[in-house]
N, C-alpha and C positions, 0 to 999 in steps of 0.2 A: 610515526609509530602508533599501531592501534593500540588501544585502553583493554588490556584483556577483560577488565570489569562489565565492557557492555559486549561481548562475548557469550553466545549463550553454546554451549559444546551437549550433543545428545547423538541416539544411533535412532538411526531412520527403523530400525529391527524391533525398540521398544513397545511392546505391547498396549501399554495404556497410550501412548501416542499415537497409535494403528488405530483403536478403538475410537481415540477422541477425533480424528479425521472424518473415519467413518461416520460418526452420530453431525459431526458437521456438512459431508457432501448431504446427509439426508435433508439435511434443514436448507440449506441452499437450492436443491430440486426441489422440494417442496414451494420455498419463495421464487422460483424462476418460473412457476407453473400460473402463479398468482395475477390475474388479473386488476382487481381494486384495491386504488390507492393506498385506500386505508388499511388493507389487510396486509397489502405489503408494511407501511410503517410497524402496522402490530409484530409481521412476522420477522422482521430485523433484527427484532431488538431480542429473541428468541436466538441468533446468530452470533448479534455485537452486541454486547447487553452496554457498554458504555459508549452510544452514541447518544447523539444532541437531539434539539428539537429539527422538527422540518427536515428529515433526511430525503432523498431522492435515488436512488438507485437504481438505473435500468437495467433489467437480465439480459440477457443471464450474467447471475456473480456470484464467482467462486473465490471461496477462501479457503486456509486446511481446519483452524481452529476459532475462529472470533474471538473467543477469550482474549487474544491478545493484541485486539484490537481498538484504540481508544478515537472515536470521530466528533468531529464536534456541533457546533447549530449549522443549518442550512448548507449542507453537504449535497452536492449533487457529484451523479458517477453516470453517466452514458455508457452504452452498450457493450457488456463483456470486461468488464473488470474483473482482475482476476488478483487477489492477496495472498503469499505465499505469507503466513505470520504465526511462523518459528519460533521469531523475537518479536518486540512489541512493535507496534506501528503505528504511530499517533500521528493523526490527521487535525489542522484545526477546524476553527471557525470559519466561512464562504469561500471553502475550498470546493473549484470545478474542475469535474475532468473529464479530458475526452474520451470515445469511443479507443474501444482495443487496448487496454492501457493493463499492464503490469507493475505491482509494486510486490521485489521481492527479498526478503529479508532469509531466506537459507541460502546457504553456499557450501561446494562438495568440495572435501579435500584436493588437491594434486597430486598428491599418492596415492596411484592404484591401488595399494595394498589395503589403504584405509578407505577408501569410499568401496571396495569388495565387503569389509565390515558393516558396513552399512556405518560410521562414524560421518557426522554432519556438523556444521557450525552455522547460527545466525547470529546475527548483528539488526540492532534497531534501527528505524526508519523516523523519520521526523520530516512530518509538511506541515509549514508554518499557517497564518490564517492568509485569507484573500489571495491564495493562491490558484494560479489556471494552469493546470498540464492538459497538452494539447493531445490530438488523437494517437494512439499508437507508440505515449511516450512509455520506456521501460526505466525505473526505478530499482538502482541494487541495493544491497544489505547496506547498510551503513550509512549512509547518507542522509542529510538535514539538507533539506530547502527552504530558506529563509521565507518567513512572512512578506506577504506582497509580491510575489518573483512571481514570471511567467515562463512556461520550459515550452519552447515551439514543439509542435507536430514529431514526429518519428525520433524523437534524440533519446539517449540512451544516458540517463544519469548515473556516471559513477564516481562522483567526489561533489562534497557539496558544492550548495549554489549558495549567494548570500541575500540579503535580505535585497528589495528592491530593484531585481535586476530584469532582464529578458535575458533568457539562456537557450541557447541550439546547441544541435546538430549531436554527432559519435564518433567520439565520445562530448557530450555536453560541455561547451563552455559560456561564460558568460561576452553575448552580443555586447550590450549598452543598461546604462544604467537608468532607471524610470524619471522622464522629468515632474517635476513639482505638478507640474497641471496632470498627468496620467497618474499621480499618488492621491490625488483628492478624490 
């Protein structure tokens, strides 16, 4: 049973939500255009004002809002990340990921009648620290991936993962669990 508490309900039709997209695609081209390092760091935190030290982020990367986005120290993202954050998204600490990679926290009704409204729901996202998603992994609303966990290449997370594990495939399940000597 979902927790309607971490539920967030809004219409895609909301004005100030239209606006606040809009002022973030500009800031995201504007950092996608950016060549030096440094300007890119400066120009991040202009996007995700609660990220860590040491971020890395290869362009192009798109999100709707940043504001609801929380990253932590020495965050690296490979080519084409793209954050749907609707609802919050909180990434930790020496979390990498690969190229092509979706993490997304909206989700449209099942009733025609109400996604014609424009009514929408997000659910939060939680990636723990020391974690690796591989290229091309997609990430849905809801979802917590335990610290330490690795999610191979093309797999499609949609229920959690737990901490320490290796996880494939689509829908995502947990391979094997990480031995002692791959946890140091």
């Amino acid at each position: 049973m979902v927790d309607e508490e971490k539920i967030r309900y809004y219409n895609n039709k909301n004005l100030k939500l239209t606006e606040d997209i809009k002022k973030c695609q500009k800031r995201c081209n504007t950092y996608n255009l950016l060549q030096s390092s440094s300007e890119k760091r400066k120009n991040i935190k202009e996007i995700i004002e609660l990220i860590g030290i040491n971020p890395q982020i290869e362009p192009p990367f798109h999100c709707d809002f940043g504001y609801n986005i929380e990253i932590g120290d020495n965050f690296y993202s490979n080519y084409n990340l793209t954050i749907l954050d609707e609802a919050k998204v909180l990434i930790g600490n020496n979390v990498l990921i690969g190229p092509n990679c979706g993490i997304y926290s909206a989700e449209h009704p099942i009733s025609i009648k109400n996604r014609n409204k424009g009514d929408e729901f997000a659910k939060n996202i939680t990636i723990g620290d020391n974690v690796w998603i591989g290229g091309s992994v997609t990430i849905l609303a809801g979802v917590t991936i335990g610290s330490n966990s690795t999610i191979g290449a093309g797999s499609v997370v949609t229920k959690d993962i737990p901490s320490g594990v290796v996880a494939v495939g689509n829908p995502c399940k947990v391979l094997r669990k990480l031995t002692d000597k791959e946890l140091d």
